[in-house]
Every structure is written in structure tokens, then in C-alpha cells.
C-alpha positions in Angstrom: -33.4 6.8 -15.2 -30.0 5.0 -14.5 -30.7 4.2 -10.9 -33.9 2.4 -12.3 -32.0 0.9 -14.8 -29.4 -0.5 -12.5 -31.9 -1.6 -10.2 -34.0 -4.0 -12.9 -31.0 -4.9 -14.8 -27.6 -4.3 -14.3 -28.2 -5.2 -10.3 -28.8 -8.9 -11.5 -26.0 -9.6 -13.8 -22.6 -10.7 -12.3 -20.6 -7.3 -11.5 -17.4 -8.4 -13.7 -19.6 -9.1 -16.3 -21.2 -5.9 -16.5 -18.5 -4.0 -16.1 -17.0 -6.0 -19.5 -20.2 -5.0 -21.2 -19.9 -1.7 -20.2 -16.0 -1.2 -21.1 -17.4 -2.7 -24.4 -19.6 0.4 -24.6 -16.9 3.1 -23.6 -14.7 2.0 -26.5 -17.0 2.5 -28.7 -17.2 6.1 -27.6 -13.5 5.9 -27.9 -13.8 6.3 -31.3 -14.6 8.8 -33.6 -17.8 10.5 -34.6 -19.0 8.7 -31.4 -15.8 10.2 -29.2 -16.7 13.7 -30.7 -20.3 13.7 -30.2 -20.0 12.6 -26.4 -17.2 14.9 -25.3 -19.1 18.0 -27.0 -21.8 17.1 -24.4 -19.3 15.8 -21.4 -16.7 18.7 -22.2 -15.4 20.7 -18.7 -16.3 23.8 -18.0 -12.4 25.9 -18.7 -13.1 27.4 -15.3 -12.1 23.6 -14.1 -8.6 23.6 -15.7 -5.5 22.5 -13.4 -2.5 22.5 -13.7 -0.5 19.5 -11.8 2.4 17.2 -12.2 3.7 19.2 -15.0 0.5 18.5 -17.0 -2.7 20.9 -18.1 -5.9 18.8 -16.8 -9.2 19.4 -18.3 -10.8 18.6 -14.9 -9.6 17.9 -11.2 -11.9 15.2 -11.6 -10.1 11.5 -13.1 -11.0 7.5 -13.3 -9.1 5.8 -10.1 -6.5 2.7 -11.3 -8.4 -0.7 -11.5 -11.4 0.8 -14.2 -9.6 0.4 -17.0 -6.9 -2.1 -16.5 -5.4 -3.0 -20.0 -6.0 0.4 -21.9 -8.5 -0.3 -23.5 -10.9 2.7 -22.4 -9.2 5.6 -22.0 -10.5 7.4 -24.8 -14.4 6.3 -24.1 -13.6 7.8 -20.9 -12.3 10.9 -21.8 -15.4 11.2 -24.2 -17.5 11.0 -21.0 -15.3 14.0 -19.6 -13.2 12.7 -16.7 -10.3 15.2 -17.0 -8.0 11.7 -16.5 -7.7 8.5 -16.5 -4.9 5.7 -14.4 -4.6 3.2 -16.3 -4.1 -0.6 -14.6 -2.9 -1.6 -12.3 -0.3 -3.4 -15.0 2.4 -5.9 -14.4 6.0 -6.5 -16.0 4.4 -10.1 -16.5 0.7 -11.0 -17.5 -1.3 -12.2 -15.3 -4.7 -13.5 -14.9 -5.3 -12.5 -11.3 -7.3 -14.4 -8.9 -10.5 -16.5 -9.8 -13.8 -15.9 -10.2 -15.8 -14.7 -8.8 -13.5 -11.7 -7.3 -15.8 -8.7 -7.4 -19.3 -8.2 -5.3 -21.7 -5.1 -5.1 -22.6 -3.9 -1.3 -25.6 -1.9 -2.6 -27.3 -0.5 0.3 -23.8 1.0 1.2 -22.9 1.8 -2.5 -19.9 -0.1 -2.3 -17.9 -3.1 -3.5 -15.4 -5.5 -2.5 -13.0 -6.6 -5.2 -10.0 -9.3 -5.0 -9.1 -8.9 -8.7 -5.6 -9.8 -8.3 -4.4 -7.4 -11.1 -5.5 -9.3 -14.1 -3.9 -7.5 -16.9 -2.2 -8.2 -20.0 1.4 -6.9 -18.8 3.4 -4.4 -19.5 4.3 -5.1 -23.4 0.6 -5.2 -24.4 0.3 -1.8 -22.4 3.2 0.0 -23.9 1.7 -1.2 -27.3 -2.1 0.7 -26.5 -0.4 3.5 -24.8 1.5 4.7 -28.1 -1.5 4.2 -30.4 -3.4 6.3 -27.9 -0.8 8.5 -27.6 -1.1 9.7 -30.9 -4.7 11.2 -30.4 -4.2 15.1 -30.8 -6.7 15.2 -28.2 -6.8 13.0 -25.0 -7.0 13.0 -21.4 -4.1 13.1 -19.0 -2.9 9.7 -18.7 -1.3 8.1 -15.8 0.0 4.8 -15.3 -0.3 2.3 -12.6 2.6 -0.1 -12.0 2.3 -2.9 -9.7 4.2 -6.4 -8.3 4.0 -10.0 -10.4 2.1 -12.0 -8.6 4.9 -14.7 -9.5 8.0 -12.4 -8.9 8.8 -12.8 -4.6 8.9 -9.8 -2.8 12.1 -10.1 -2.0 12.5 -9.0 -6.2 10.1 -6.4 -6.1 12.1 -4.0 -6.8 13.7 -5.1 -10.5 9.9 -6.3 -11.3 8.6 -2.9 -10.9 11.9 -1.5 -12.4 11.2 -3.1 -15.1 7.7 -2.0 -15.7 8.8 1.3 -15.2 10.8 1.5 -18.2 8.6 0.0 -20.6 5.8 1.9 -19.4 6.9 5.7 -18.3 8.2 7.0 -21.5 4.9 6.7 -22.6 2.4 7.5 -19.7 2.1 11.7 -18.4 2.7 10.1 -14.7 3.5 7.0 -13.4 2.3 5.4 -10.1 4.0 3.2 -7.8 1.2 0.9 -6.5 2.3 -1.4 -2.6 -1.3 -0.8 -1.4 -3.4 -3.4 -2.9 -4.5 -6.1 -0.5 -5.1 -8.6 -3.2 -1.2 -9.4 -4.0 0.2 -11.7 -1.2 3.1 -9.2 0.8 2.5 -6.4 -1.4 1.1 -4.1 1.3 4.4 -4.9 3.7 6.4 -2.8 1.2 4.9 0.2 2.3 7.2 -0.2 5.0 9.5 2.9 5.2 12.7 1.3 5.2 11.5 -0.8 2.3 9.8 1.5 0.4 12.4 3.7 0.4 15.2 2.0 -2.1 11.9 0.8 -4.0 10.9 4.2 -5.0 14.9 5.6 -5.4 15.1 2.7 -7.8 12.0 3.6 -9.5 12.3 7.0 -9.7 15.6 6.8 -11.5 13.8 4.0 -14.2 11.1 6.5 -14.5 13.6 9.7 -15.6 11.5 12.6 -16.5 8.0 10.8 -15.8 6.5 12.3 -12.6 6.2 9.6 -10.0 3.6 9.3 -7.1 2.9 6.5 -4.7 -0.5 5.1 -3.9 -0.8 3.9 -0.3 -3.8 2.0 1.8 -6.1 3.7 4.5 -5.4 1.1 7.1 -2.5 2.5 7.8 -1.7 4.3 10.7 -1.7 8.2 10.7 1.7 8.3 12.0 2.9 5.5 9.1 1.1 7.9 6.6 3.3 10.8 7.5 6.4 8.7 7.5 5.4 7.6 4.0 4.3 11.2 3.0 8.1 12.6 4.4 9.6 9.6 2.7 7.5 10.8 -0.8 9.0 14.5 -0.3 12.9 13.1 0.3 13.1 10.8 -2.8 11.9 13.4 -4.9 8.2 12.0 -5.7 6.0 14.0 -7.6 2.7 13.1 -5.2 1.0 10.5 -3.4 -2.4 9.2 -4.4 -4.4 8.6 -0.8 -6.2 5.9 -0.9 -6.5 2.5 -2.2 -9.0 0.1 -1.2 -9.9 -0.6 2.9 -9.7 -4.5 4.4 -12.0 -3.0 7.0 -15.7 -3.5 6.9 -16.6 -1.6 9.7 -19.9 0.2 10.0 -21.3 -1.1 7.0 -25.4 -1.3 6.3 -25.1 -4.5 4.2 -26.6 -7.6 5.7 -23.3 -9.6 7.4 -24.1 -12.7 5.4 -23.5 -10.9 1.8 -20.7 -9.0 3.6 -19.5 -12.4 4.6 -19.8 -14.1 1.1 -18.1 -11.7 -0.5 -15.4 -12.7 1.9 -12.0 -11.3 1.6 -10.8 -8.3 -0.6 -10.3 -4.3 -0.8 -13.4 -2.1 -0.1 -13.9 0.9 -2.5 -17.3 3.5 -2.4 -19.2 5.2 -0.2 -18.2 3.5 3.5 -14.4 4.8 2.3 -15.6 8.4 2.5 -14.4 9.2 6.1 -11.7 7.9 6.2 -9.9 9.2 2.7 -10.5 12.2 3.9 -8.8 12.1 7.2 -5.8 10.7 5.2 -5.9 13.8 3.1 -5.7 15.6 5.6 -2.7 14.0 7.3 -0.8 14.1 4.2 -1.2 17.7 3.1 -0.2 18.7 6.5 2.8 16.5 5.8 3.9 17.5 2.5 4.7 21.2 0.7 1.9 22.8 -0.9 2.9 22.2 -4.2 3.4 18.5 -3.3 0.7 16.9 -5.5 -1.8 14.5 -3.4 -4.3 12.8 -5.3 -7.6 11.8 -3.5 -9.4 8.9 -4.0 -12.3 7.0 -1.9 -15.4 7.6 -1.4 -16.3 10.2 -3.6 -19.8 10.9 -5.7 -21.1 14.2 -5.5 -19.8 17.5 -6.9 -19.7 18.0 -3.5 -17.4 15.3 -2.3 -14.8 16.6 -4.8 -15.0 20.0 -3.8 -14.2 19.1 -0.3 -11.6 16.7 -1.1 -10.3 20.1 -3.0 -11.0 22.4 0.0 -9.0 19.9 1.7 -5.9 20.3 -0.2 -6.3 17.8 -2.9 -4.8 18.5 -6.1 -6.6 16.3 -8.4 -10.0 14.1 -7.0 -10.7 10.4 -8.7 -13.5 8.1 -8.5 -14.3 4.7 -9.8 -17.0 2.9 -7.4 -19.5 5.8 -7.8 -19.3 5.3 -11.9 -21.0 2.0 -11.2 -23.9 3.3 -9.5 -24.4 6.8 -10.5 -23.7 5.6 -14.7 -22.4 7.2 -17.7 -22.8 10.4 -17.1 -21.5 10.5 -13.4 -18.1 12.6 -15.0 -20.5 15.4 -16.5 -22.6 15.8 -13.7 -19.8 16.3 -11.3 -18.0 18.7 -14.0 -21.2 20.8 -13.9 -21.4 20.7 -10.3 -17.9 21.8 -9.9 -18.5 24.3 -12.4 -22.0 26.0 -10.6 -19.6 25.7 -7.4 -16.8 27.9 -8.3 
């Protein structure tokens, strides 16, 4: 029924749009007796209980950064069952990221290209959401995604995310340092080893007790990704989430001139597949096996997450499949997982 009704409907309304319409929705199952009547039918199997970065997770399965950018859904979410949910990517200073239009749907390859810019609120309004949500007795895992002002020059990247760190990790289950974005002009040249290094000691130390993981770009190159995956291990990082959004559009079914319109920008969804996986790979073989390594790309089927699991992910998250596949995309792949173990 969903695929029909994205087809006649949602396929014709501007992709930002819909997505605020449907973020609209998911708060409403934020709260209660909506929230306790959806997660009674959405609620994980116990057989899919993991235990990573210190925390008890309901599912392997979470919402990727960029879904719910301000906090504003996190609850909805964990009414439709995702086991947890990364919050931003959030800024020390608001924002309101690049203009529209700045996301576009690749539907024959179940993709989209986004150049959001991080639009978000900043880090005050974030703390503000993430203590009243914090107070839920029962909620899902939540992490939090910090990211560079687009204002603040790289050469300051450092205090900015500092600074975000320490408003934000007191109050977030993990925290995530994000230099993989290609939408925030020299963001991705931090993931530079000899940059990113005093960048995470610095953050690390803001973050105290918070578990800290890096997220990092598939266009690397595999020998880069085990530099960065070493470099995760040394400074003490919790994990590494693997991967952000591709520049490449290689291989892709679309007709060129959409592919061209929607012009520049990350690619997330189903093209992504292939290549998140190979950069599991590379960073499980690079990292101890209680290292945590968040996968991310590509993923819609029960199926895909049990690989990226077989394939030494910890925890699995998707974001670009929930636009296509709909509301109950989290329950399905629970109850996929579940018939699989």
C-alpha cells in the first residue's frame, strides 16, 4: 500500500516538504497514548537486544544523522521501533544551511542527493529537547551528531566542535564527531590524519564519559580508511560510523538530466550499498573486535542488516530506505531480523 501511495502522492510533493509533513506525523506518535499504541505494534523482538558503547539497544537496527535534525522526533521514532536514533547533525551556532531546493529523489535507484547544509537550530535549542526527552522512562538510545559552523573557518574547527561537545554530551548516550559531510565547505579535509587527530583528542577530552565515534565518507581511499580507523583505536574512540553520503554518481539508473539537475551534493540509498560494505569490511579488519563500527549506506532489507552484521557491524542505521519503504520500514526489518536468528 505505501509504495502506491508514494507513487500517486508523496512522489509529487517537493521531498523537503514531505519529509516536514511526515516529521509532523512522527511527533505526534511521540506522544502518549499514540507513542504506546505504536511501539506495542513496532516493539523488537528481545532476541534483537545489543549491547554496544556501554548502552542496552533494543535493536541493532537505528535512524542515520540528518532524519531528525533538531530533536524533534526521536520519540515518534522510537514508537515505530528503531532501536536508536542520531540526532542532527547540530551546530555550536544555528544555522539555516544552504537554499532551497537542496534535496532531490533518484527514484529508479531509490536514492537521494541532498546538500542540506546542516540546517539546525544549534546546540542550545538541542540541549533544551534532549533533557525533556531525556526524562522519558522509556526511550531509544540516543546519539548525537556534532558538526562544523558553517561560519566558524576551519582553521577553528576545533573550539567550534569543542564547544558543541560540551553542551551536547552530558546529555546524549553517544556522541559523534561528524568531518564527512560534503555540504560544509573544507569540512571533509579534516579527515586528514594529522588533522583529525588533535580534533578528536580535543573532543574526546570535552566529551568525558560520553562514548565518542567518528563518522567518515566512502570516497575515501581504503588505505585513508585504515589510517583513520588506527587513528579511532589510538585516541581512545568508542567506534566509527562508516559511511556518510557518496559525491560519486557512478553507475546510477536515473536519467543524467535529473542526475544533473539535482546537481551537487551527498548521495545516500540504494547505489551506496556496495560500497558501505567494502568499508566495513576494511575497518573491522582494522579495528579490535570490540571496537564499535556503525554501518550505514545502503541498507533496506532485513537482509542488508544482517549482512552488514555478518560483516562485523555492531549496530546497522538507515535513513534513505524510510523514505521509500514508509512507516513501518523499522518493524519490518525487526521482524525480519527476528525470523533470521
Amino acid at each position: 500500500m505505501y509504495p502506491l501511495f508514494f507513487r500517486t502522492v508523496l512522489s509529487r510533493i517537493d521531498p523537503e516538504t514531505a519529509h516536514h509533513a511526515a516529521m509532523a506525523v512522527i511527533r505526534v506518535l511521540g506522544i502518549p497514548p499514540f507513542s504506546w499504541v505504536a511501539r506495542a505494534v513496532t516493539r523488537p523482538d528481545p532476541a534483537l537486544r545489543t549491547h554496544a558503547v556501554g548502552r542496552d539497544f533494543d535493536s541493532p537496527f537505528g535512524v542515520a544523522a540528518g532524519f531528525d535534525k533538531d530533536v524533534r522526533g526521536a520519540a515518534g521514532l522510537y514508537a515505530l521501533g528503531f532501536g536508536h536514533v542520531e540526532v542532527g547533525t547540530v551546530t555550536a551556532i544555528p544555522q539555516d544551511g544552504n537554499p532551497r531546493p537542496r534535496l532531490f529523489r533518484l527514484v529508479p535507484d531509490r536514492a537521494v542527493v541532498n546538500r542540506m547544509g546542516f540546517n539546525n537550530r544549534g546546540a542550545d535549542a538541542a540541549a533544551s529537547r534532549l533533557r525533556r526527552l531525556r526524562r522519558r522512562r522509556r526511550r531509544a538510545v540516543l546519539g548525537v551528531n556534532i558538526g562544523k559552523s558553517r561560519v566558524v573557518d576551519v582553521a577553528h574547527a576545533t573550539a567550534d566542535y569543542v564547544t558543541s561537545a560540551r553542551q551536547l554530551a552530558p546529555l546524549a548516550d553517544y556522541l559523534v564527531v561528524n568531518v564527512s559531510s560534503p555540504n560544509t565547505p573544507g569540512l571533509r579535509g579534516l579527515q586528514a590524519v594529522e588533522t583529525l587527530r588533535p580534533l578528536l583528542q580535543a573532543v574526546r577530552d570535552a566529551a568525558g564519559l560520553t562514548p565518542l565515534l567518528v563518522k567518515i565518507a566512502p570516497d575515501l581511499a581504503d588505505d585513508e580508511i585504515e589510517a583513520i580507523a588506527r587513528l579511532a583505536v589510538d585516541t581512545h574512540l568508542a567506534g566509527i560510523i562508516a559511511t556518510n553520503t557518496t559525491i560519486s554518481r557512478d553507475g546510477l539508473t536515473t536519467d543524467p538530466s535529473t542526475v544533473a539537475a539535482a546537481g551537487e551534493g551527498g548521495l545516500s540509498g540504494a547505489p551506496l550499498r556496495t560500497r558501505a560494505l567494502e568499508v566495513l569490511r576494511i575497518v573491522r579488519a582494522a579495528v579490535p573486535q570490540t571496537f564499535c563500527v556503525i554501518s550505514v549506506g545502503g541498507v533496506e532489507t532485513a537482509e542488508d542488516v544482517q549482512e552488514r552484521l555478518d560483516a562485523g557491524a555492531t549496530l546497522v542505521q538507515g535513513y534513505t530506505a524510510f523514505l521509500y519503504r514508509g512507516p513501518l520500514w523499522a518493524r519490518q526489518i525487526n521482524r525480519g531480523l527476528a525470523k533470521l536468528r
